[in-house]
C-alpha positions as CSV (number, residue, x, y, z in Angstrom):
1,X,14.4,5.7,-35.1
2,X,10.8,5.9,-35.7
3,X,8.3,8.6,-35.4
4,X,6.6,7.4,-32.5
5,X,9.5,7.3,-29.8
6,X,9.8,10.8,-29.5
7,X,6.5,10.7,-28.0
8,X,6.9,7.6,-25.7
9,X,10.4,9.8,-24.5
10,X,8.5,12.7,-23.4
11,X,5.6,10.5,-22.1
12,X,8.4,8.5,-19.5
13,X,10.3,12.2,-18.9
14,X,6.8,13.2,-17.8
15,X,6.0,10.4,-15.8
16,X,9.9,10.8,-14.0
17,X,9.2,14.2,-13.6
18,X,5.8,13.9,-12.1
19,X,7.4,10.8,-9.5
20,X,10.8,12.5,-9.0
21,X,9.9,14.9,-5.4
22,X,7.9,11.4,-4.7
23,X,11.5,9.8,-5.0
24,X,13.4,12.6,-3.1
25,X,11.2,13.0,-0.1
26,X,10.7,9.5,0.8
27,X,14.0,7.4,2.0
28,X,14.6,4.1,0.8
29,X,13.6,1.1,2.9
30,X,14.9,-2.2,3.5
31,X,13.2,-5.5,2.6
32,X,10.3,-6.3,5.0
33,X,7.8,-8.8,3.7
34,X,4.6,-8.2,5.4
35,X,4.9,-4.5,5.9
36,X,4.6,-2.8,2.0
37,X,1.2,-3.6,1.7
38,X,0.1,-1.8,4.8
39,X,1.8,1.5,3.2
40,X,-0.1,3.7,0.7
41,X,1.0,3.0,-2.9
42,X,2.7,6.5,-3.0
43,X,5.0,5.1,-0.3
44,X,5.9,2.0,-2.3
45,X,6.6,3.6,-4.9
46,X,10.1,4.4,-3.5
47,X,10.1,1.5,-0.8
48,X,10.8,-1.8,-2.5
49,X,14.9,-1.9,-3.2
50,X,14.4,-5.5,-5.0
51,X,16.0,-8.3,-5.1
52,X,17.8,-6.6,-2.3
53,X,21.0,-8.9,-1.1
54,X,20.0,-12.5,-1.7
55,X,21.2,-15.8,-2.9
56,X,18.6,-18.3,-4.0
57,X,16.1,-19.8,-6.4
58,X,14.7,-17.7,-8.7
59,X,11.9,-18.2,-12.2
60,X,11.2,-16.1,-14.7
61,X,7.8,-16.9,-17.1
62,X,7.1,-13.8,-19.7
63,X,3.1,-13.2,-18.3
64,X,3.2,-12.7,-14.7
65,X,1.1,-15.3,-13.2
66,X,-2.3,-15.1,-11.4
67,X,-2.2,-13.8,-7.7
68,X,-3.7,-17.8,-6.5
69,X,-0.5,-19.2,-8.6
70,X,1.8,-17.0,-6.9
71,X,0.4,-17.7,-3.7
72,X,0.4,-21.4,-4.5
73,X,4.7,-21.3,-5.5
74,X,5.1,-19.5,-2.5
75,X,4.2,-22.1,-0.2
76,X,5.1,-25.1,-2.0
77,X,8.0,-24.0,-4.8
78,X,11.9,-23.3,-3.7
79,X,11.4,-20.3,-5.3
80,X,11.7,-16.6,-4.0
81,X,12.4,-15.1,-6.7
82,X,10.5,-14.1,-10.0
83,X,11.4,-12.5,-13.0
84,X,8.6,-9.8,-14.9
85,X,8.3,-7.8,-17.8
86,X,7.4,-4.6,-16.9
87,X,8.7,-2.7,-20.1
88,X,9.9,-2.9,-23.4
89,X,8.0,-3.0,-26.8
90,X,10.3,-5.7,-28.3
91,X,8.8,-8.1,-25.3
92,X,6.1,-10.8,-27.0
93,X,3.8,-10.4,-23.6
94,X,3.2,-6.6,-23.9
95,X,0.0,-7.5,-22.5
96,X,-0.1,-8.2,-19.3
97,X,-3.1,-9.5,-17.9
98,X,-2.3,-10.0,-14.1
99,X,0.7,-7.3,-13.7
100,X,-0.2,-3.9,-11.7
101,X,1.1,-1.7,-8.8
102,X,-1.4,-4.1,-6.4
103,X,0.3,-7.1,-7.7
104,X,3.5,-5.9,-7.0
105,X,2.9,-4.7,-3.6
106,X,0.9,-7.8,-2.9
107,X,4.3,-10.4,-3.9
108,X,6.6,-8.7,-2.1
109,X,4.2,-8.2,1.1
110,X,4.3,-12.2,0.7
111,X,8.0,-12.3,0.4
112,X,8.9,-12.7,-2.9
113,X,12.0,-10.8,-4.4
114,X,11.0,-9.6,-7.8
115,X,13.3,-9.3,-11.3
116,X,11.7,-6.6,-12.8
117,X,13.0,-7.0,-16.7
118,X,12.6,-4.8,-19.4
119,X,13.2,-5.9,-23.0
120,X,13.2,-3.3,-25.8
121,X,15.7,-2.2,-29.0
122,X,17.2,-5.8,-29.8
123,X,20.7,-5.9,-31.9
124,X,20.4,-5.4,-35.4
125,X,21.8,-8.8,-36.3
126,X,18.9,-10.5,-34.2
127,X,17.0,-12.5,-36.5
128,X,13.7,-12.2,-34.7
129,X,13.7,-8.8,-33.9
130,X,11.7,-6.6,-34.7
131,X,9.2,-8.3,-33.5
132,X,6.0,-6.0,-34.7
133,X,5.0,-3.4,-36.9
134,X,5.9,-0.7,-34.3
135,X,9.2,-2.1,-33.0
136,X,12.4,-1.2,-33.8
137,X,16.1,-2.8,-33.3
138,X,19.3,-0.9,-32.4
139,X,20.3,1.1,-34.9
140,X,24.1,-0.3,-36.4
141,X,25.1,3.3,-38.1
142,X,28.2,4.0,-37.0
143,X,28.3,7.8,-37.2
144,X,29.4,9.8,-34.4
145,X,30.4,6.5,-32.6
146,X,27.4,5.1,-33.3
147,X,25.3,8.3,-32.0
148,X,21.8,6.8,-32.8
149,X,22.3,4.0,-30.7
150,X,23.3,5.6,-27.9
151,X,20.5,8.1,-28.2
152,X,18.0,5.1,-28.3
153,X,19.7,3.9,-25.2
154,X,19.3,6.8,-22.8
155,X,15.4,6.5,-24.3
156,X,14.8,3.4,-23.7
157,X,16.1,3.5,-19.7
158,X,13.8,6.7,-19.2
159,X,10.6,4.9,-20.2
160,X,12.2,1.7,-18.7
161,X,12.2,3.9,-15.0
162,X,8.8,4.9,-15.9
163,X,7.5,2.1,-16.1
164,X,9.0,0.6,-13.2
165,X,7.8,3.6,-10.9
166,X,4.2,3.3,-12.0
167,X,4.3,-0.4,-11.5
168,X,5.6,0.2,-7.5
169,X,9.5,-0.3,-8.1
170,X,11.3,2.5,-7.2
171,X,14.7,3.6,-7.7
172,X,17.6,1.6,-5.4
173,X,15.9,-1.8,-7.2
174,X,17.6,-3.5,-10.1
175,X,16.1,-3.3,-13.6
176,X,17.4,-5.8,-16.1
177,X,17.7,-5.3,-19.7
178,X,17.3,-8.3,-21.9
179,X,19.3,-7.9,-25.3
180,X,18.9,-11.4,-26.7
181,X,21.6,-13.4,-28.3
182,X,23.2,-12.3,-31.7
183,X,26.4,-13.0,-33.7
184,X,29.1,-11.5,-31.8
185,X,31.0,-11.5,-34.7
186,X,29.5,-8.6,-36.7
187,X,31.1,-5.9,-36.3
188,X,28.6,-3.3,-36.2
189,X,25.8,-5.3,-34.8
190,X,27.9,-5.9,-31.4
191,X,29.4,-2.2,-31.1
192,X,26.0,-0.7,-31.8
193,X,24.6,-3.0,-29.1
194,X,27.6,-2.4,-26.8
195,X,27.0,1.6,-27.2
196,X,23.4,1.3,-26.7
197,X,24.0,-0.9,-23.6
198,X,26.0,1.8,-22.6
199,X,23.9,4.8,-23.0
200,X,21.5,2.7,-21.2
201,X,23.7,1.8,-18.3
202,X,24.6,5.4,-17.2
203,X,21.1,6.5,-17.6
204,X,19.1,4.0,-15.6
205,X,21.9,4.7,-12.8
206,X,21.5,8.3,-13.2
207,X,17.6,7.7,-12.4
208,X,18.5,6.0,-9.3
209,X,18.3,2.4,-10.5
210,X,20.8,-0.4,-10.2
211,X,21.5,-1.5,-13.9
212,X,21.2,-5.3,-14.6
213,X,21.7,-6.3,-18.1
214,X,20.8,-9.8,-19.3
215,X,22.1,-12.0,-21.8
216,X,23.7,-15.3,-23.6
217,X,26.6,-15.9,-22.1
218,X,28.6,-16.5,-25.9
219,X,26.9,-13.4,-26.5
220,X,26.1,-10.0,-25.0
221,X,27.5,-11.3,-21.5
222,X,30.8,-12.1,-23.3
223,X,30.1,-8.8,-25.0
224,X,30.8,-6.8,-21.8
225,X,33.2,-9.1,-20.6
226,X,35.7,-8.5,-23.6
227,X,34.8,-4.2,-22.9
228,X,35.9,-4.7,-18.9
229,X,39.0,-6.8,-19.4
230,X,39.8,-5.7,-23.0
231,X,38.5,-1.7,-23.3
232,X,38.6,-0.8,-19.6
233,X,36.7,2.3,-19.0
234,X,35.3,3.1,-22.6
235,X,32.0,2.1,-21.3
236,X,29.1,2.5,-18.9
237,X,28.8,-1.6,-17.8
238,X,25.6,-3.1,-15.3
239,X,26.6,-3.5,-11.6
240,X,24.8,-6.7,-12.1
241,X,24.6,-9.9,-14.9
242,X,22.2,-12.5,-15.4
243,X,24.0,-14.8,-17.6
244,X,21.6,-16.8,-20.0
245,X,23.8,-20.7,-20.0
246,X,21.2,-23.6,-19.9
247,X,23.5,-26.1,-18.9
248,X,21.9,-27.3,-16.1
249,X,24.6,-26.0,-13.4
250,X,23.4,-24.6,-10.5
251,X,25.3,-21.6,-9.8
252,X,26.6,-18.6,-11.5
253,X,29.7,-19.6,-13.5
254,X,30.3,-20.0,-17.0
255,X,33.1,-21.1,-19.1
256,X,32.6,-18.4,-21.4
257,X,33.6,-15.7,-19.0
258,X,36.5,-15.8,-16.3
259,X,35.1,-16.2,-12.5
260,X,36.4,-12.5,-11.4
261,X,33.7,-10.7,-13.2
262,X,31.1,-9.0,-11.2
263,X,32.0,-10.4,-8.4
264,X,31.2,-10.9,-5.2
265,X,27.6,-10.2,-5.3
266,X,27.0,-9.3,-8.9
267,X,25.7,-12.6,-10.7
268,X,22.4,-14.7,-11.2
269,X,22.3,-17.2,-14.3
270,X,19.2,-19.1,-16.3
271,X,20.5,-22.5,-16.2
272,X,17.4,-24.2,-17.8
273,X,15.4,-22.7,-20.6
274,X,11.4,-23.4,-20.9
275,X,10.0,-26.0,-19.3
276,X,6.9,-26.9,-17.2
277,X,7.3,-27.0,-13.3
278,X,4.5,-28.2,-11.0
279,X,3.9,-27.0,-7.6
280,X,1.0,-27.6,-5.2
281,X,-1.2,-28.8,-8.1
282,X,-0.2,-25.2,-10.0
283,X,1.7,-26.1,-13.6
284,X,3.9,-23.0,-15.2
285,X,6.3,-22.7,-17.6
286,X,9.7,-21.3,-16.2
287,X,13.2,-20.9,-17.2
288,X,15.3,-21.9,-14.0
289,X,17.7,-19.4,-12.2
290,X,19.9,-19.4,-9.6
291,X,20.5,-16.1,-8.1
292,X,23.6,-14.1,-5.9
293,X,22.8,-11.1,-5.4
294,X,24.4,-8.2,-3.4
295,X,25.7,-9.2,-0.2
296,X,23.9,-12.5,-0.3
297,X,21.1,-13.6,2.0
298,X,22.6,-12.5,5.4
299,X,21.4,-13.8,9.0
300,X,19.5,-11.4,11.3
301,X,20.0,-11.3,14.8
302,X,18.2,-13.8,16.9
303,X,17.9,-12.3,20.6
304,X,17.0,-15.6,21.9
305,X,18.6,-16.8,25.0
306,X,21.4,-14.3,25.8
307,X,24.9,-15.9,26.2
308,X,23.6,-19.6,25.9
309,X,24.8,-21.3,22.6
310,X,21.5,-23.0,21.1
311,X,22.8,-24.8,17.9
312,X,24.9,-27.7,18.0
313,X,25.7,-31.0,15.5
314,X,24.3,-33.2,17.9
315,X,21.9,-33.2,20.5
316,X,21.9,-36.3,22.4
317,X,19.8,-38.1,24.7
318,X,19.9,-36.7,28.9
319,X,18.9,-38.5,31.3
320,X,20.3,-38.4,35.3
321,X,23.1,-40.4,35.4
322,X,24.3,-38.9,31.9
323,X,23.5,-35.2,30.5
324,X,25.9,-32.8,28.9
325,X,25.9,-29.5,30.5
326,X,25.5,-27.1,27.5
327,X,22.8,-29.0,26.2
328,X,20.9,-28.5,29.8
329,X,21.5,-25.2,29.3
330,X,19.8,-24.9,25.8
331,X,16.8,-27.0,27.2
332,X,16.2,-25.0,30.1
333,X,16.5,-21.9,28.2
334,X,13.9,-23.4,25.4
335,X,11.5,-24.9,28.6
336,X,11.7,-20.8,30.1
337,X,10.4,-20.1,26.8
338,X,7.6,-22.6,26.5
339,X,6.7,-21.6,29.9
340,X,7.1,-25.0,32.1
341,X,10.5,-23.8,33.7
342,X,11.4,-21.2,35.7
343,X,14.9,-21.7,37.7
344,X,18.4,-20.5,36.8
345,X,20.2,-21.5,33.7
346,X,22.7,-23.8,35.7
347,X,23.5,-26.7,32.9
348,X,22.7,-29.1,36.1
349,X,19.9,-32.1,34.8
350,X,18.7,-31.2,38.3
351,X,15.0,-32.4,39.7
352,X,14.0,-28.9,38.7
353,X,14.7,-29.4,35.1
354,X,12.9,-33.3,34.8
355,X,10.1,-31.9,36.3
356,X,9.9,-28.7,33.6
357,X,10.6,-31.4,30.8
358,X,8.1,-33.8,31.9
359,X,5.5,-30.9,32.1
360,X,6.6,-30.0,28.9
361,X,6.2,-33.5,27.2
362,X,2.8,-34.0,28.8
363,X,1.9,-30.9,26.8
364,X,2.9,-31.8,23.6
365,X,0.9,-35.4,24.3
366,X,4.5,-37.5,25.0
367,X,4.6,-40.2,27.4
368,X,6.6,-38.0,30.3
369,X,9.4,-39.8,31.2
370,X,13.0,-38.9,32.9
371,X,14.9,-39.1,29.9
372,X,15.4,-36.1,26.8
373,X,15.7,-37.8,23.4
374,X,16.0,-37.3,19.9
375,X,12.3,-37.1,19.4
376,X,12.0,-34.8,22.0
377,X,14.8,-32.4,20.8
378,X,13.5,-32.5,17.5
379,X,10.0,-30.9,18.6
380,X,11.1,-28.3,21.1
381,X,13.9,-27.4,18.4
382,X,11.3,-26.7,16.2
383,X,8.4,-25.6,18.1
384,X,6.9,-22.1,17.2
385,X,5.6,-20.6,14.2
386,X,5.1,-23.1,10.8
387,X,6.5,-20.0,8.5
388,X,7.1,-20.9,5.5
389,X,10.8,-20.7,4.6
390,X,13.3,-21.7,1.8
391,X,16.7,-21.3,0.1
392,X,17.7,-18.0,1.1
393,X,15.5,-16.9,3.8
394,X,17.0,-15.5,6.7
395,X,13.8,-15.4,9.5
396,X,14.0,-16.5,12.6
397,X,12.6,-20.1,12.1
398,X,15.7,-20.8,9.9
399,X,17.6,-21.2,13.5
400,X,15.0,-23.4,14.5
401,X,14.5,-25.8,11.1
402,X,18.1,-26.0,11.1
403,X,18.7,-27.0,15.2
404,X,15.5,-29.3,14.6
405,X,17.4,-31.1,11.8
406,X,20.6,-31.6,13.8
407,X,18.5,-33.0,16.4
408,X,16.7,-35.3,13.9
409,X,19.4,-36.9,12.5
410,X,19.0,-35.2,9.2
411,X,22.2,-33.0,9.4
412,X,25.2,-31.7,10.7
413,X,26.0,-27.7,9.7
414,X,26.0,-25.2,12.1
415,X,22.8,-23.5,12.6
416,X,24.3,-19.8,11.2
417,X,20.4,-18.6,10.4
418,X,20.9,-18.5,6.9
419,X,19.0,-21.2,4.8
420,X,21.8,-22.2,2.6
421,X,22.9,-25.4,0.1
422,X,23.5,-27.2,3.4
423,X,20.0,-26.6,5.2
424,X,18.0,-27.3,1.5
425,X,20.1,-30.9,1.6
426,X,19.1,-31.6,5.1
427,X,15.6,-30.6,4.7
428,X,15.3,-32.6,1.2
429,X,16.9,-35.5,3.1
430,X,14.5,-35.3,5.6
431,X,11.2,-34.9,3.6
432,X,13.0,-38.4,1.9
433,X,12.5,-39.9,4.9
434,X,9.0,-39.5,6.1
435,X,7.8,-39.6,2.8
436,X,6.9,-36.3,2.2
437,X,6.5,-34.0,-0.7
438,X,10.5,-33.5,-1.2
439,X,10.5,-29.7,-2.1
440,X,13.3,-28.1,-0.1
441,X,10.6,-26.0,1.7
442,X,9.9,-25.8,5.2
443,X,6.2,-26.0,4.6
444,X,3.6,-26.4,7.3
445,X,2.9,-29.8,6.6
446,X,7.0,-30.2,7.3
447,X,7.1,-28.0,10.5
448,X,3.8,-30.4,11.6
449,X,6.4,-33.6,11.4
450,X,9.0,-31.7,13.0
451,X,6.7,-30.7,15.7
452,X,5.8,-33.9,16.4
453,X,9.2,-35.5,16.7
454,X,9.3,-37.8,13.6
């Protein structure tokens, strides 16, 4: 090990010292876009749990991008999800032009669920490591059961933590080490890299992080594979994987480990490697992931219309002579809402109820008339707030998009409140249709079409 990591390990033991009562004193908050950039950055420090639970889209680009690009993906990408180096001196963007304690609190005030990865010692069979004059790679000596390795991994997690904590991501987040692919088959390259995983492993957890590890999957994800099924309990292994498999399949399996590994909740794979990717006029270069984390994105409680069931498959046309009774019920609980109805939540297509809908249409500049249809459904379905939502959100206008889509024809799920596979095919489908920018996003320039009963 050389000279100068003793001093970067006292520096981060400094820095953990300095944050630790920080850490203590304040509790742990769940994910709330919109509310960490209103706190002082003391209070962030320990507030942002990221990823949190969460299955989506995800990207990962070595220099974090500018605060307009970020802004840009946000409304037009089917991303929520972005990978950063934060640490590691093995990484090739140790500088990092954009990245700070502001830009972190201000991406996940926005929303986004951040992959904070740190990429440091690489295995000593790693042909491209080290990377500079000042790096190092895992030390293969196998005295003491490979001692120096494992010293080098409880190093590398405390500067890992410190880093994280100075950049706003406090302990209860997931950090992810990158070990890079090597040849599995030598001997003391992959025990000196298992060791040092190890070491790593129980330390970052010790600090109060969840420990991520990523990887090839022929390589240091089979690694720790072969140690859980083969060698259980010699080592320390991550509570999460990020398998590195670029073929393309979006999901989290590989044929190179079995499917009962770190599951449920513990996977996210890069299924596509470098590439440029083009949103709202914004070019970056990604690799691709797809990401299911925890216990997945998870609906919240709506509170809308107590005891009336608002989603269905269908919503077909009323009219006097010939209107289904539940549906009455979830358009005179939608028409209280908007205001133009007042009476009882009978289910009866009474005089009360045409009068409210007619109102209603007049409002939203349709030709009033007797009759409910699709158009009409599709509107009030839809009708508040143009939030921007995507694979994996769980607001409150993922009821509505997904009711709205029934109603247009585009779909036929239940509306559970979680934007899911099914929701992202509907919507796609949709934005087909009315020739539209086909993202997968609920943008406003969707919600506008929906709102307008297209």
């Amino acid at each position: 090990m050389r000279r100068h990591v003793p001093t970067r390990v006292l520096l981060a033991s400094l820095a953990l010292t300095l944050l630790a009562p920080l850490a203590a004193s304040v509790p742990a908050q769940a994910d709330g876009p919109g509310t960490a950039a209103t706190r002082p950055v003391s209070q962030r420090q320990v507030a942002l749990a990221t990823p949190g639970d969460f299955t989506g889209h995800g990207f990962d680009q070595c220099v974090a991008p500018t605060q307009a690009a970020m802004d840009t993906w946000w409304k037009k990408s089917p991303f929520s999800a972005v990978g950063i180096y934060i640490s590691g001196d093995s990484r090739a963007c140790r500088v990092q032009p954009n990245l700070s304690a502001a830009w972190v609190a201000a991406q996940v005030a926005r929303g986004w669920r951040l992959l904070p990865i740190a990429l440091g010692p690489q295995a000593s069979c790693q042909p491209r490591f080290p990377r500079y004059k000042d790096d190092f790679t895992i030390s293969d000596k196998p005295a003491g059961g490979y001692a120096t390795a494992a010293a080098q991994g409880t190093a590398e997690a405390d500067h890992n933590a410190a880093d994280a904590m100075a950049y706003g991501i406090g302990p209860g987040s997931t950090l992810w080490y990158d070990l890079e692919g090597f040849d599995l088959t030598n001997t003391a390259c992959r025990e000196s890299a298992l060791v040092f995983t190890s070491a790593w492993v129980t330390r970052i957890k010790a600090l109060g992080y969840v420990a991520g590890f990523y990887s090839s999957a022929s390589s240091g994800i089979k690694m720790l594979d072969d140690a859980r099924t083969q060698r259980p309990g010699q080592f320390a292994l991550p509570d999460r994987i990020w398998i590195a498999r670029w073929d393309g399949a979006v999901n989290t399996s590989t044929t190179y480990i079995p499917e009962d590994g770190w599951r449920p909740g513990g996977r996210m794979k890069q299924y596509r490697g470098g590439h440029n990717e083009t949103w709202g006029g914004v070019t970056i270069n990604i690799d691709s992931n797809f990401i299911d984390l925890g216990a997945g994105s998870v609906a919240r409680p709506e509170g809308r219309c107590p005891g009336t069931r608002l989603g269905f498959w269908q919503y077909p046309t009323l009219s006097p002579t010939s209107a289904k009774p539940t549906r009455v019920k979830v358009l005179q609980c939608l028409l209280t809402e908007q205001g133009t109805y007042s009476g009882a939540i009978s289910g009866s297509y009474d005089a009360a109820t045409i009068a409210a809908a007619r109102a209603w249409q007049a409002s939203r500049k349709f030709t009033p008339t007797d009759t409910f249809e699709k158009r009409h459904w599709t509107a009030l379905l839809s009708a508040g707030a143009r939030t921007t939502i995507k694979r994996g959100s769980v607001d409150e206008a993922v009821h509505r998009l997904q009711r709205a889509l029934n109603a247009a024809g585009a779909g036929r799920f239940g509306a559970s409140g979680v934007f899911d596979a099914k929701t992202e095919t509907a919507l796609r489908a949709y934005q087909s249709r009315l020739r539209i920018a086909v993202s997968g996003v609920a943008t406003p320039q969707t919600w506008s079409k929906l709102q307008r009963g297209l």
